[in-house]
C-alpha positions, 0 to 999 in steps of 0.5 A: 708658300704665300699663305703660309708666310702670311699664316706665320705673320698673322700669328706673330702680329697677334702675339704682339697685339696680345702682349701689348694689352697685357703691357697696358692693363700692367701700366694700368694696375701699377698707376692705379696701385701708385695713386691708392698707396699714395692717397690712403697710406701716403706712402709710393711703391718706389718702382711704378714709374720705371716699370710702367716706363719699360711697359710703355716701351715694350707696348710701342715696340710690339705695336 
């Protein structure tokens, strides 16, 4: 009974270990895309700093 609670623990901090790094490589992308457009076409994507905001929350929330 005891391992299978901890077998069923293990696999849900692994699955949000795992959707934390997918949240941070997309708050990666979205800043790096922000400083090209920003820097080669002086134009913004108008979303970068919201999403990469909700990203961050999900990632600290997911542990």
């Amino acid at each position: 009974m005891i391992q299978r609670l901890t077998g069923i623990i293990r696999k849900v901090s692994d699955a949000g270990a795992f959707l934390s790094s997918v949240f941070m490589i997309l708050i990666t992308l979205l800043i790096g895309l922000e400083v090209f457009l920003r820097s080669v076409f002086d134009t913004t994507t108008h979303i970068s700093t919201e999403y990469s905001t909700y990203f961050f929350i999900a990632l600290v929330s997911l542990g």
